[in-house]
C-alpha positions as CSV (number, residue, x, y, z in Angstrom):
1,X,-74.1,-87.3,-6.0
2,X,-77.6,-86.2,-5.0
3,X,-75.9,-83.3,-3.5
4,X,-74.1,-82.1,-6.4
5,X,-76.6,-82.0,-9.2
6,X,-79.1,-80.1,-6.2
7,X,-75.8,-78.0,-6.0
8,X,-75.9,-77.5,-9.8
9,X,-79.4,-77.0,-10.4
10,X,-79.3,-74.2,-8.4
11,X,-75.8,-72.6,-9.2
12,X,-76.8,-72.8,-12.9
13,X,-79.9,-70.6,-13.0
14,X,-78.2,-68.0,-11.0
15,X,-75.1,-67.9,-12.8
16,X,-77.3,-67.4,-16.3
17,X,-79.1,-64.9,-14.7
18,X,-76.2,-63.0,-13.5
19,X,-74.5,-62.9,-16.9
20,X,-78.0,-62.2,-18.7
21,X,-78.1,-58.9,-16.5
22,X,-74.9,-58.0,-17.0
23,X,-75.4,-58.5,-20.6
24,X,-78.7,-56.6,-20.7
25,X,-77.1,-53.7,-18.6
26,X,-74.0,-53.2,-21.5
27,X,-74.0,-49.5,-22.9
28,X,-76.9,-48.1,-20.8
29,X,-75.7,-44.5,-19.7
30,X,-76.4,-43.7,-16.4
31,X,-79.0,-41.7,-16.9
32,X,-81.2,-44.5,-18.9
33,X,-79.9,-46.5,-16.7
34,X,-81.3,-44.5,-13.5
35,X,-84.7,-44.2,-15.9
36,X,-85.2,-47.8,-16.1
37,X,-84.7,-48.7,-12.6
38,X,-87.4,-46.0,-11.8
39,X,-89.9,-47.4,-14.2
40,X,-89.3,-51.0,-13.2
41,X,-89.3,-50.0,-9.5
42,X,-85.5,-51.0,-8.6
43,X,-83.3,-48.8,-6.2
């Protein structure tokens, strides 16, 4: 049981954060998008 709600407690988070990207990311063009990952420092 332990196991599960570890399990969960990490899954949870990452799967929010996954869709709050993808979210975040809807209608950038390319070239914003290429603008912001410059300014924030992602490749």
């Amino acid at each position: 049981m332990t196991s599960q709600l570890t399990g969960w407690c990490v899954a949870l988070p990452l799967m929010l954060l996954a869709i709050a990207t993808q979210a975040a990311a809807h209608n950038v063009t390319e070239g914003d998008a290429g603008y912001i990952q410059e300014i924030w420092g992602f490749t």
